[in-house]
LOZA-464740 format. One record per residue: residue number from 1; residue in one letter; x, y, z of N, C-alpha, C, CB in turn. Coordinates in nm, 2 decimals. Each point is the difference from the previous one (the first is absolute). Glycine has a CB too. Layout:
BEGIN
- num_residu_n.u_n.v_n.w_ca.u_ca.v_ca.w_c.u_c.v_c.w_cb.u_cb.v_cb.w
- NUM_a_X_Y_Z_X_Y_Z_X_Y_Z_X_Y_Z
...
***
This chain:
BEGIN
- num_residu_n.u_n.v_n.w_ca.u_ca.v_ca.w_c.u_c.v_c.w_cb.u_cb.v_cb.w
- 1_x_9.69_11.36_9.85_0.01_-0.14_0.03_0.00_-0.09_-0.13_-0.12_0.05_0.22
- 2_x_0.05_0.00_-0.33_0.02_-0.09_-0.08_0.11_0.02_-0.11_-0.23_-0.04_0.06
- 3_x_0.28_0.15_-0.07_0.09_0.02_-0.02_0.14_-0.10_0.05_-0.16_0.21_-0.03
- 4_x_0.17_-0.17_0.16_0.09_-0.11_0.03_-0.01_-0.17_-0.03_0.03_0.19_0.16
- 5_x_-0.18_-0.17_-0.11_-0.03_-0.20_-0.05_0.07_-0.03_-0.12_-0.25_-0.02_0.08
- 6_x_0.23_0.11_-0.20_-0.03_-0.04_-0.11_0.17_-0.05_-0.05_-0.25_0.18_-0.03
- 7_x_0.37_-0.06_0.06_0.10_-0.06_-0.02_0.07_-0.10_0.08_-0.02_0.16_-0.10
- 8_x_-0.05_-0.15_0.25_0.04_-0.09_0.12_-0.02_-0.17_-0.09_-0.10_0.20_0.26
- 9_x_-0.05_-0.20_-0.32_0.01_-0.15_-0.02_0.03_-0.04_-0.13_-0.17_-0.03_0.17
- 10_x_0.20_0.13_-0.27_0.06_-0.01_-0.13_0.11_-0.09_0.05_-0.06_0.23_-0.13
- 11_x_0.14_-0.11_0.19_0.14_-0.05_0.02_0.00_-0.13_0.09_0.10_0.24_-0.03
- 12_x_-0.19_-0.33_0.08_-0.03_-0.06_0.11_0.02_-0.18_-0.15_-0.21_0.24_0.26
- 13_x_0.11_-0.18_-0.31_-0.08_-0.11_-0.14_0.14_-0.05_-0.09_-0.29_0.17_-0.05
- 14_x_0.33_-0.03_0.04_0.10_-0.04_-0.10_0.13_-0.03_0.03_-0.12_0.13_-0.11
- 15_x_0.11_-0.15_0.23_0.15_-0.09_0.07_-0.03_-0.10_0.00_0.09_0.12_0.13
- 16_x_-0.21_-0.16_-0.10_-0.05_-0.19_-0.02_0.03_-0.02_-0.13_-0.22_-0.04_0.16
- 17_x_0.12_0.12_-0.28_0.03_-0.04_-0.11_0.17_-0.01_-0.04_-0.24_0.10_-0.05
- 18_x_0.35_-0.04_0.04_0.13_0.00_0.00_0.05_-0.08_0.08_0.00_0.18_-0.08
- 19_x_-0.02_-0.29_0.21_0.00_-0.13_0.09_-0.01_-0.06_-0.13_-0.12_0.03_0.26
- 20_x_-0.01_-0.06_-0.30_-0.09_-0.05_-0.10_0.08_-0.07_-0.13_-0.16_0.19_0.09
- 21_x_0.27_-0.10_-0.09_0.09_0.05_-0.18_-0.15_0.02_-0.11_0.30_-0.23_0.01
- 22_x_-0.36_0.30_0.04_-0.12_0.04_-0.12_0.11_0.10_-0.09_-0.29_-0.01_0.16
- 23_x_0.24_0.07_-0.28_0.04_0.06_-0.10_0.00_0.18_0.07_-0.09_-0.24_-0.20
- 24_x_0.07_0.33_0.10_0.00_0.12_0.09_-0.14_0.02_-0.05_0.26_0.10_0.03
- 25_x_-0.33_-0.12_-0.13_-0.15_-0.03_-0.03_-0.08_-0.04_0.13_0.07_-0.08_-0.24
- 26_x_-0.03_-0.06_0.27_-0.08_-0.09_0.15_0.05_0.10_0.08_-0.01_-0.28_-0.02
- 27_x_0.15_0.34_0.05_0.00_0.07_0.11_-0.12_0.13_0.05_0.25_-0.09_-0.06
- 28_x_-0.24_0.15_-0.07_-0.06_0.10_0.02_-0.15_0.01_0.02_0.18_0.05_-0.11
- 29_x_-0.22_-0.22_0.02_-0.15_-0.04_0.06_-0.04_0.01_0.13_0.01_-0.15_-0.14
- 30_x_0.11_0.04_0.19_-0.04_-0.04_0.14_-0.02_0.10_0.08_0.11_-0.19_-0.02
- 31_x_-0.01_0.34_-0.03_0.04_0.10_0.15_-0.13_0.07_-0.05_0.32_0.04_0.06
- 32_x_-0.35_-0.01_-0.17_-0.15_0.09_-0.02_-0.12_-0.02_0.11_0.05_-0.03_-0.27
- 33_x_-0.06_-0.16_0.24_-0.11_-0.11_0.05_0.00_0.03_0.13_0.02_-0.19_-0.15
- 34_x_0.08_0.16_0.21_0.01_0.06_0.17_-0.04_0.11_0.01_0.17_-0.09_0.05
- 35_x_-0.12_0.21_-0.10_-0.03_0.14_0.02_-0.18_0.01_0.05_0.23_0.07_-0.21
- 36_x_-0.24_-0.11_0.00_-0.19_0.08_-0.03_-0.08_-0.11_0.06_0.00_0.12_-0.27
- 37_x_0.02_-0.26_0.27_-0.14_-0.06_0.02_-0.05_-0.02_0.11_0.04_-0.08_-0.15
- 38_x_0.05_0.15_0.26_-0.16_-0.04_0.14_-0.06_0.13_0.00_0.11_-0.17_0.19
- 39_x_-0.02_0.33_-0.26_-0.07_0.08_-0.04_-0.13_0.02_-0.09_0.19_0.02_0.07
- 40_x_-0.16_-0.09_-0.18_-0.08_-0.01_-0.05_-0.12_-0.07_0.02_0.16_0.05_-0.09
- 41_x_-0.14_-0.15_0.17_-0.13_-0.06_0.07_-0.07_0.04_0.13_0.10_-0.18_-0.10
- 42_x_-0.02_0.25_0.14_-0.07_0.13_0.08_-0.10_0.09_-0.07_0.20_0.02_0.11
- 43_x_-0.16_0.01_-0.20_-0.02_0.11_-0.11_-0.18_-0.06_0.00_0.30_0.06_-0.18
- 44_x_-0.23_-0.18_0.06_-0.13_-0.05_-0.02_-0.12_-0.07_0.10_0.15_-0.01_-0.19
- 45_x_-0.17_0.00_0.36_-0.01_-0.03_0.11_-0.07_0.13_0.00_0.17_-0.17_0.09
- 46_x_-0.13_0.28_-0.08_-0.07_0.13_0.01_-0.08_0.06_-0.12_0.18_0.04_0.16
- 47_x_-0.21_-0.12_-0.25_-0.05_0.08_-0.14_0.07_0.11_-0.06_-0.21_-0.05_0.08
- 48_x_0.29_0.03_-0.10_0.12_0.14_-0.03_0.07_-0.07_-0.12_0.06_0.12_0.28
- 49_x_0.00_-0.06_-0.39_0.07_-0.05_-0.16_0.14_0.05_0.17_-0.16_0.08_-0.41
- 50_x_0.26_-0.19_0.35_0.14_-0.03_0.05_0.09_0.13_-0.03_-0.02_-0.26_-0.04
- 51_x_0.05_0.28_0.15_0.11_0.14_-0.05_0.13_-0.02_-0.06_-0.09_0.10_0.19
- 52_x_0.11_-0.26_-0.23_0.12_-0.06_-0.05_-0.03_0.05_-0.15_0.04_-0.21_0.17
- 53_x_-0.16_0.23_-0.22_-0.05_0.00_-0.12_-0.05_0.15_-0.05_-0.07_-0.25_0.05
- 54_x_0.11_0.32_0.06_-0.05_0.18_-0.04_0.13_0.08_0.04_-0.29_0.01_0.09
- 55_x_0.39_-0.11_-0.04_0.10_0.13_0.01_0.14_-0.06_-0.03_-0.14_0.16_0.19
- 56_x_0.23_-0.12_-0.31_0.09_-0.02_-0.05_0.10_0.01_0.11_-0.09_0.06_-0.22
- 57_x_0.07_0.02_0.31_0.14_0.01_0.12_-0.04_-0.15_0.11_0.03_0.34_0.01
- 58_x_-0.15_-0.36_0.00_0.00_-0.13_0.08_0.14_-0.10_-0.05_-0.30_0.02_0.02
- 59_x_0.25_-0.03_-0.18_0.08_-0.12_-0.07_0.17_0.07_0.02_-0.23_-0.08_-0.23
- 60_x_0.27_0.14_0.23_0.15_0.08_0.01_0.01_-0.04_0.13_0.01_0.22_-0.16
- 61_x_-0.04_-0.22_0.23_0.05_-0.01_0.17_0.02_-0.16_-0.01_-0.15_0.22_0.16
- 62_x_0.05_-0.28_-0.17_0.02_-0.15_-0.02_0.09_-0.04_-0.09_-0.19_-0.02_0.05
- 63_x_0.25_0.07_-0.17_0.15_0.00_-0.08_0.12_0.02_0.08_-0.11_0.08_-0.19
- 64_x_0.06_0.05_0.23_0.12_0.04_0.13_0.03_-0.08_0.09_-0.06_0.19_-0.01
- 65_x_-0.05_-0.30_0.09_0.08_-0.07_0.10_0.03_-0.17_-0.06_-0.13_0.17_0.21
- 66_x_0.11_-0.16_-0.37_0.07_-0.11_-0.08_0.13_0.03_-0.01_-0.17_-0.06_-0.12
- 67_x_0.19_0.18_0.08_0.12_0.09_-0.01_0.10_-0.06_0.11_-0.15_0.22_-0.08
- 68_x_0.11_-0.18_0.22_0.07_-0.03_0.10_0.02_-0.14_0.04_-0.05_0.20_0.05
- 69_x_-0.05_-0.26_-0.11_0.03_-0.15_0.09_0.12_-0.04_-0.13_-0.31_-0.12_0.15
- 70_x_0.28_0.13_-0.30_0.11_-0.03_-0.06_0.18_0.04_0.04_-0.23_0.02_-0.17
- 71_x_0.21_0.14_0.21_0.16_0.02_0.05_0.04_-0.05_0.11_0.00_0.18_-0.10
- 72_x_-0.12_-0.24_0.17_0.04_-0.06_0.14_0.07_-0.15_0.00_-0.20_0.15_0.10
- 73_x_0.14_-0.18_-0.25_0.04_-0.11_-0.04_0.17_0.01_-0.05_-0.28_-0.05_-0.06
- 74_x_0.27_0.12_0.01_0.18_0.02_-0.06_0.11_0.04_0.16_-0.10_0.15_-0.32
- 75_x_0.00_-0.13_0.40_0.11_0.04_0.11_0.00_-0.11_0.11_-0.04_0.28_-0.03
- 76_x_-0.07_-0.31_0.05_-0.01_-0.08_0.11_-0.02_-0.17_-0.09_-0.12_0.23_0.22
- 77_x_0.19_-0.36_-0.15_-0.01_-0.10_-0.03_-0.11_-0.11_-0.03_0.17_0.09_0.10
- 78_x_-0.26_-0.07_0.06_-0.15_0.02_0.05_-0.07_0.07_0.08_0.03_-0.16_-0.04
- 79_x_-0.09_0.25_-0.12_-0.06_0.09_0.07_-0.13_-0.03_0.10_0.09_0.11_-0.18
- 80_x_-0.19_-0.22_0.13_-0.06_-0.01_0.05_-0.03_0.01_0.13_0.02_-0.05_-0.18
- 81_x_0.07_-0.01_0.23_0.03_-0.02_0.15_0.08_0.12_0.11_0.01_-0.26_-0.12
- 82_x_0.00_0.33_0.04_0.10_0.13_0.05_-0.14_0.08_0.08_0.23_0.04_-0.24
- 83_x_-0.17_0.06_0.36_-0.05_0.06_0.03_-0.07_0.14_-0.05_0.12_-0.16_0.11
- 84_x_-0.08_0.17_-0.22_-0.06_0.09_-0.09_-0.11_-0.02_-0.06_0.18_0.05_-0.03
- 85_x_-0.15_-0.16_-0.01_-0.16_-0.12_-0.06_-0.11_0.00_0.05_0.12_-0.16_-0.04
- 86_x_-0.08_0.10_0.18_-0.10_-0.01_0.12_-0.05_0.15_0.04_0.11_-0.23_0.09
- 87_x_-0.01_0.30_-0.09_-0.10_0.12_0.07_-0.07_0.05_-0.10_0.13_0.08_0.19
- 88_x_-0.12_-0.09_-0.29_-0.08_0.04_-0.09_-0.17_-0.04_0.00_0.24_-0.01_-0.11
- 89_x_-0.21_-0.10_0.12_-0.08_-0.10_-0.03_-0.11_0.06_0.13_0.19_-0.23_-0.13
- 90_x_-0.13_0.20_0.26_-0.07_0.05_0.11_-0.08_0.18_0.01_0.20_-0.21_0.10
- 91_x_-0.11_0.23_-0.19_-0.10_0.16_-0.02_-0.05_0.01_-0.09_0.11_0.12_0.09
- 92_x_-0.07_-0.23_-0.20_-0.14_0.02_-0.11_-0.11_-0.09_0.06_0.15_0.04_-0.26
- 93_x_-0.15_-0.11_0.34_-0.13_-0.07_0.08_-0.07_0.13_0.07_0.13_-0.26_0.06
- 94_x_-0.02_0.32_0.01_-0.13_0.08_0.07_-0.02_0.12_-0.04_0.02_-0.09_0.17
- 95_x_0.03_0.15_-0.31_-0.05_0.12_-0.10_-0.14_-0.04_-0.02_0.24_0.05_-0.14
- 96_x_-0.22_-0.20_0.05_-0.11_-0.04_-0.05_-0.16_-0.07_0.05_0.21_0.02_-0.10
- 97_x_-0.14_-0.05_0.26_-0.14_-0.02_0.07_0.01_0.13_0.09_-0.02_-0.28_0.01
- 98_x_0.04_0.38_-0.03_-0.04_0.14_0.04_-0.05_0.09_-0.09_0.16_-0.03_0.12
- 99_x_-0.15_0.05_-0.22_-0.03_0.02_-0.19_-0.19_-0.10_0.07_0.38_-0.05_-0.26
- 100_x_-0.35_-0.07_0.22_-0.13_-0.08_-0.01_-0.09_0.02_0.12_0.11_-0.18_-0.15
- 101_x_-0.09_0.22_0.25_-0.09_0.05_0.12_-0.10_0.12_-0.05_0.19_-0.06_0.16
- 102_x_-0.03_0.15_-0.18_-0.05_0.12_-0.05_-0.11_0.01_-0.13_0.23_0.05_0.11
- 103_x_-0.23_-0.09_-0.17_-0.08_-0.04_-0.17_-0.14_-0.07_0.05_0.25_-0.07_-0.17
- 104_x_-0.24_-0.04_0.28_-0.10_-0.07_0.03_-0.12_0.11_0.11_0.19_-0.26_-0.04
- 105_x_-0.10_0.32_0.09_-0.09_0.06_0.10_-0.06_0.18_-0.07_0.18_-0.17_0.24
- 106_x_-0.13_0.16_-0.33_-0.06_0.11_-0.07_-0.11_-0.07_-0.13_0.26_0.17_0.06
- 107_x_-0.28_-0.29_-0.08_-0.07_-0.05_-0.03_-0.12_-0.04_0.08_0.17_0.00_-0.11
- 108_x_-0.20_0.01_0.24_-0.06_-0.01_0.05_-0.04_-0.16_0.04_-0.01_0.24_-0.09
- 109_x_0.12_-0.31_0.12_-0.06_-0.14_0.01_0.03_-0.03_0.18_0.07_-0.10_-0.32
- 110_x_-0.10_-0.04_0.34_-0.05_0.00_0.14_0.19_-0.02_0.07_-0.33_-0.15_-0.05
- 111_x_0.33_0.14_0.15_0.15_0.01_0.07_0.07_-0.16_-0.02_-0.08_0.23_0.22
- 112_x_-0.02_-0.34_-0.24_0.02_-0.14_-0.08_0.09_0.03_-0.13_-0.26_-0.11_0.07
- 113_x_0.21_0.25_-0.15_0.02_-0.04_-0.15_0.12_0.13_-0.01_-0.28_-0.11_-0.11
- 114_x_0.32_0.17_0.22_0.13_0.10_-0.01_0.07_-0.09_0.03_-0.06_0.22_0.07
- 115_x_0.05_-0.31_-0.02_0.15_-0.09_0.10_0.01_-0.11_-0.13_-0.06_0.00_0.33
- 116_x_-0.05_-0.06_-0.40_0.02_-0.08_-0.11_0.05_0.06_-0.08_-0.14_-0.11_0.03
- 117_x_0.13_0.25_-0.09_0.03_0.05_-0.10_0.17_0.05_-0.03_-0.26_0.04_0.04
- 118_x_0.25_0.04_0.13_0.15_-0.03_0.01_0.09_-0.08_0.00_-0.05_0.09_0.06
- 119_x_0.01_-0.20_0.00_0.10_-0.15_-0.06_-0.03_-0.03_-0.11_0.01_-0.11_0.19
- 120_x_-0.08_0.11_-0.26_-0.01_-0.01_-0.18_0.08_0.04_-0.05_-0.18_0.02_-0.02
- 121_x_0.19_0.14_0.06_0.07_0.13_-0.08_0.13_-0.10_0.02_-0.12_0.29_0.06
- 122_x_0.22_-0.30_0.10_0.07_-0.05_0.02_0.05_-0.09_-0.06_-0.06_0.07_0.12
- 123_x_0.02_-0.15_-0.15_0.10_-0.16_0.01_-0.09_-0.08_-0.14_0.07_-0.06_0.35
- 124_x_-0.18_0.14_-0.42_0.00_-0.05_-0.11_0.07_-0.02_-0.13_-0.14_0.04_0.11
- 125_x_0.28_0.08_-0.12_0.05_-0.01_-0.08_0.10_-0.10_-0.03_-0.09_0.18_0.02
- 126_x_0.13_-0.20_0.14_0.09_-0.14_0.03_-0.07_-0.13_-0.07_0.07_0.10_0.24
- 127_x_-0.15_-0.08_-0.19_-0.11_-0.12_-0.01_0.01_-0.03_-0.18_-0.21_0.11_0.24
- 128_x_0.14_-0.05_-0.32_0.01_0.02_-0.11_0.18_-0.02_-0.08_-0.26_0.15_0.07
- 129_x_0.32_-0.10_-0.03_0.16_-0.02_-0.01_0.05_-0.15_-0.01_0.03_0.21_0.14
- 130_x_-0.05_-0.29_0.00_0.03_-0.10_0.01_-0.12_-0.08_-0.10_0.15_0.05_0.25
- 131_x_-0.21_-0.08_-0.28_-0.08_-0.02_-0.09_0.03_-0.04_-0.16_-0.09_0.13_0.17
- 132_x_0.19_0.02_-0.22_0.06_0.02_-0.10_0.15_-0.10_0.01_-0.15_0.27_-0.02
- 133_x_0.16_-0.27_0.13_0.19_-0.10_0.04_-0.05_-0.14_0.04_0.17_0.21_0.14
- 134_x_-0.29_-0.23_-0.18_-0.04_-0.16_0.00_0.04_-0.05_0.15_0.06_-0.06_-0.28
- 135_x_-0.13_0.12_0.39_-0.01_-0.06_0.11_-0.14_0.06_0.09_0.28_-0.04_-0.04
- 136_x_-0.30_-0.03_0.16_-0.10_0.00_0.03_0.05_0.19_0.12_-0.11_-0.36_-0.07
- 137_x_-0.03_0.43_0.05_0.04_0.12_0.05_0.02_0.00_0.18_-0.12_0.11_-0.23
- 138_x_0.25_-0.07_0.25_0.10_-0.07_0.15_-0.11_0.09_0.11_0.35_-0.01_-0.09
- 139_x_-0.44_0.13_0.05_-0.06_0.03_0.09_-0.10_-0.11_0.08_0.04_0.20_-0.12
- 140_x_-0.03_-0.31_0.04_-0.14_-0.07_0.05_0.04_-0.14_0.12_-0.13_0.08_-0.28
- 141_x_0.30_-0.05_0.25_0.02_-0.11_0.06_0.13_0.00_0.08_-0.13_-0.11_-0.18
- 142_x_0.20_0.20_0.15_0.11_0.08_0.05_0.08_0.13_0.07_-0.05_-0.12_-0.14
- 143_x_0.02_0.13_0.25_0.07_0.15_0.03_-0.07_0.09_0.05_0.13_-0.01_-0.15
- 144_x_-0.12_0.07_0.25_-0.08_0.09_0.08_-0.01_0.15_-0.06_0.07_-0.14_0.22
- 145_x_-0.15_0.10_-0.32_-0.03_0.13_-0.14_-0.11_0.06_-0.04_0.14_-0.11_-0.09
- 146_x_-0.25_0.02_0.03_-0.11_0.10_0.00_-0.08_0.00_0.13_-0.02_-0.03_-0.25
- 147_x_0.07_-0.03_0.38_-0.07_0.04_0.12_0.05_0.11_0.04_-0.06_-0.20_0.07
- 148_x_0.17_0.27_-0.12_0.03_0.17_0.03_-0.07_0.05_-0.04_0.18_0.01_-0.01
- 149_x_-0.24_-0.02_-0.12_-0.11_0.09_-0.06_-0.09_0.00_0.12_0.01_-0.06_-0.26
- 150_x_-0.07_-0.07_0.29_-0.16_-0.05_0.03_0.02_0.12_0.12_-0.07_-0.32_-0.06
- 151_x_0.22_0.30_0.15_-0.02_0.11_0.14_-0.01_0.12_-0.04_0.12_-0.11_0.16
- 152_x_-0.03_0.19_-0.25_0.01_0.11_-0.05_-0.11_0.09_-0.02_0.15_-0.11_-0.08
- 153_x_-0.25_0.03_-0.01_-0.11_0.04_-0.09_-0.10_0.02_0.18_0.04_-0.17_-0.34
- 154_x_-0.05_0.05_0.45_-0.07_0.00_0.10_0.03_0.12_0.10_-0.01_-0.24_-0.05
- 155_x_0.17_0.27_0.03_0.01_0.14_0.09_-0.06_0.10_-0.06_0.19_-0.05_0.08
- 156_x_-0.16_0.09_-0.20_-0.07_0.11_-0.09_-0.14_0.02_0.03_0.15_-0.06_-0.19
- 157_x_-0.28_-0.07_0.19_-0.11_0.02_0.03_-0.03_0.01_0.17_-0.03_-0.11_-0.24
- 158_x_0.10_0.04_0.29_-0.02_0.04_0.17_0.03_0.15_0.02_0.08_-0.23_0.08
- 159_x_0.01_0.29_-0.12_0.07_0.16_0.02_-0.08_0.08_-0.09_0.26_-0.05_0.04
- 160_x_-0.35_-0.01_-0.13_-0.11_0.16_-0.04_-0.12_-0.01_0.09_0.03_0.02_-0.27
- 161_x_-0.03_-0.20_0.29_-0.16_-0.02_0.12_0.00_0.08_0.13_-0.02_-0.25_-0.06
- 162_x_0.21_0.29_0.06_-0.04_0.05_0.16_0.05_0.18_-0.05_0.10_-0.28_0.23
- 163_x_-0.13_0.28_-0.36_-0.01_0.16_-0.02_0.11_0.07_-0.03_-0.16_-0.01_0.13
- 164_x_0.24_-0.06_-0.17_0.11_0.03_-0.01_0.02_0.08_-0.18_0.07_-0.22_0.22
- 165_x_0.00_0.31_-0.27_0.02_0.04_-0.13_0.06_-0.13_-0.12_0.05_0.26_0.13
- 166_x_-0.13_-0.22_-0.20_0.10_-0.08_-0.09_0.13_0.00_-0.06_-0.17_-0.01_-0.02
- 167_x_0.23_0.12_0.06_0.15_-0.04_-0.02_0.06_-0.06_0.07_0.02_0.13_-0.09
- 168_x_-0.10_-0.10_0.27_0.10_-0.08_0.09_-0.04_-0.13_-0.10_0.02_0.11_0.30
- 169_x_-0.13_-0.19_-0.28_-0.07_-0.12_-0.01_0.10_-0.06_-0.10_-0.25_0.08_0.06
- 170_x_0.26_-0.03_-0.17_0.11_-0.01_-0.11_0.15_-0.07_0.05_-0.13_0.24_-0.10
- 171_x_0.17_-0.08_0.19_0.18_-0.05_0.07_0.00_-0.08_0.04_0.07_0.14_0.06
- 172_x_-0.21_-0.13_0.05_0.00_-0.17_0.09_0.00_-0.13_-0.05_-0.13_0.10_0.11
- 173_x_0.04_-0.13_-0.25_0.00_-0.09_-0.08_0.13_-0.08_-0.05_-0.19_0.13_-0.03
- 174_x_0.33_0.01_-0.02_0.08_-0.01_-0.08_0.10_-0.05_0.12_-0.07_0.17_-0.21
- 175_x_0.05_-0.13_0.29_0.14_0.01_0.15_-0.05_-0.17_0.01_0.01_0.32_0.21
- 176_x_-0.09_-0.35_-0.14_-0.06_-0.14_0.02_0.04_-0.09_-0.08_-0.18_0.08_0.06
- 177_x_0.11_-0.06_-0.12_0.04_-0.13_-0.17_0.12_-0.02_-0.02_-0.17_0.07_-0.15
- 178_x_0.25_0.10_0.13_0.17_-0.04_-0.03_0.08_-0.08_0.11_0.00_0.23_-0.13
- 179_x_-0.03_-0.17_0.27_0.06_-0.05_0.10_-0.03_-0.17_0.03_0.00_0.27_0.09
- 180_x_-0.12_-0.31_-0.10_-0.04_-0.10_0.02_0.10_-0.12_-0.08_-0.25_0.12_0.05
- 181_x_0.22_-0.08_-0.20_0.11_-0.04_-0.16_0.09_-0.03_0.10_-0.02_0.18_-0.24
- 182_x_0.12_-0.08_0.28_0.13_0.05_0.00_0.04_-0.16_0.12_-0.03_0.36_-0.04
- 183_x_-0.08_-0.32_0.16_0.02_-0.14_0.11_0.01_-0.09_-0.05_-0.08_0.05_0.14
- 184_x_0.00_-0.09_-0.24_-0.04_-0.11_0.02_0.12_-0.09_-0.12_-0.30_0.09_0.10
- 185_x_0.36_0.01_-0.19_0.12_-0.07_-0.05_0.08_0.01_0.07_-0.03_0.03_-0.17
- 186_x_0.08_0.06_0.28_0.10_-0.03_0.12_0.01_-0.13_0.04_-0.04_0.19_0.08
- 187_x_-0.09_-0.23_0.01_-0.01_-0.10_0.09_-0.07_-0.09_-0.10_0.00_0.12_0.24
- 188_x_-0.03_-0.14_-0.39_-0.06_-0.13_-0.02_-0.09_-0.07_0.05_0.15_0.01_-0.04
- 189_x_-0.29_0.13_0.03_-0.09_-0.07_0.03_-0.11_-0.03_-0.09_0.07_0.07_0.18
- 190_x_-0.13_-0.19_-0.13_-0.08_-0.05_-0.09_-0.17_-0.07_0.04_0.27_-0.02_-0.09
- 191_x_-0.36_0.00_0.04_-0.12_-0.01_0.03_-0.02_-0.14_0.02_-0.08_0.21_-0.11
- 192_x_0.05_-0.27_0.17_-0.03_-0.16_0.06_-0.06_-0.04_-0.15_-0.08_0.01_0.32
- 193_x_0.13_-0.16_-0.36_-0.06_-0.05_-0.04_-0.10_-0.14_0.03_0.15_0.15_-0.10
- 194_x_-0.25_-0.21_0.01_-0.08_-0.11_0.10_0.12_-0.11_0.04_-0.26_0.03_-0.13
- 195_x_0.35_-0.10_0.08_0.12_-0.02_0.05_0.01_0.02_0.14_0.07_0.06_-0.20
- 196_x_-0.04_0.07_0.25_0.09_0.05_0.07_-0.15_0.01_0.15_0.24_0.15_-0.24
- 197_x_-0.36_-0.10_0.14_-0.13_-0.05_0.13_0.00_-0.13_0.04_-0.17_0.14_-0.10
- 198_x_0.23_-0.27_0.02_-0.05_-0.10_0.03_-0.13_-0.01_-0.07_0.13_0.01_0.20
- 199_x_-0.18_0.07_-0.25_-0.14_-0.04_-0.10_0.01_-0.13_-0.13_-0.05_0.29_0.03
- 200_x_0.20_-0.30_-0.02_-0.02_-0.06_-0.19_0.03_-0.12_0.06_0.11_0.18_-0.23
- 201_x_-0.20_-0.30_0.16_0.06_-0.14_0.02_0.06_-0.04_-0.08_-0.12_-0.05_0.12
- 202_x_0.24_-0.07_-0.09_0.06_-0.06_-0.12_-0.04_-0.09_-0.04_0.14_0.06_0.04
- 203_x_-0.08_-0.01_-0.19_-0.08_-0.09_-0.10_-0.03_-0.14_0.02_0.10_0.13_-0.13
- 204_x_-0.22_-0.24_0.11_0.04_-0.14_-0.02_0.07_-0.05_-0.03_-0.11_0.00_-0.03
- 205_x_0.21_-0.12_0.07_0.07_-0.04_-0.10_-0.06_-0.13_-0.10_0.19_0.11_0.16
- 206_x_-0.14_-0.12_-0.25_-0.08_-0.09_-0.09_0.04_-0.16_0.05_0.02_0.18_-0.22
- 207_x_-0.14_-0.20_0.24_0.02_-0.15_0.04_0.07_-0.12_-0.07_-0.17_0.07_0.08
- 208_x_0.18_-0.02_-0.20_0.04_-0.15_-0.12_0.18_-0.02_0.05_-0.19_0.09_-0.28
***
């Protein structure tokens, strides 16, 4: 699982950055940043040194899916938007909140902090990415994305509560999350905002 995450969201990072026209320096930032850092803040979430930082092949796989997002760049116009992009993208979401279940629940933390952890693993490297591209991170306000994690990570802990192994718990996680991804860029869906409740009022207007 993390294997796949790792080049799934390289190559995910570093097609924004090349959107971007960053250099191949920023490219390679950005696609790394996606990759390691919701791993890494997993890592450090569980008291554990980052496995970004103990194993030279982590860092190679994350080159490798710079690698690809760059030739995808010379072939395709926009890549970003291609279906290659996206499914990528949708299975390095649920590598990585399948990876962070797994890590969290062998840490022993409560079934609150497997489902947090997994969406951490998930969608922090995004998070941290867009950050680096000077914009505010689109999970928070955009796109039916890290609530794939939130279900994902929630099947995973419902299917060991009812005793189930942890590999199914795992598949289940990964099948869920990806498929959920997959709909919800089909059909364009998206999470209400206060807007859209009717919660927000409009602004005053200035009396002068």
């Amino acid at each position: 699982m993390n294997t796949v995450g790792l080049v799934a969201f390289a190559l995910v990072g570093a097609t924004k950055a090349i959107r971007e026209e960053f250099d191949v320096f920023g490219i390679a930032v950005v696609g790394l940043v996606t990759a390691f850092a919701g791993g890494i803040t997993r890592d450090l979430l569980v008291d554990r040194i980052p496995l970004a930082l103990t194993s030279v092949g982590e860092i190679a796989l994350g080159l490798l899916g710079i690698a690809l997002a760059i030739g995808l760049r010379t072939a395709l116009e926009s890549p970003d938007g291609h279906p290659i992009t996206l499914l990528s993208d949708a299975v390095g979401l649920a590598a990585f909140a399948t990876a962070g279940a797994i890590v969290a629940t062998g840490a022993g933390v409560s079934s609150f902090g497997v489902v947090a952890i997994a969406t951490i693993n998930a969608v922090g490297g995004g998070a941290f990415a867009d950050i680096l591209l000077d914009r505010s991170p689109f999970i928070l306000f955009d796109d039916f994305y890290a609530s794939c994690a939130v279900v994902g990570g929630s099947v995973y802990v419902l299917v060991g509560s009812l005793g189930g192994a942890e590999s199914t718990a795992a598949a289940a996680c990964a099948a869920v999350t990806v498929g959920t991804r997959l709909t919800a860029v089909t059909y364009g869906w998206r999470l209400p905002t206060a807007e859209m409740l009717g919660l927000a009022r409009d602004e005053p207007r200035d009396s002068r």
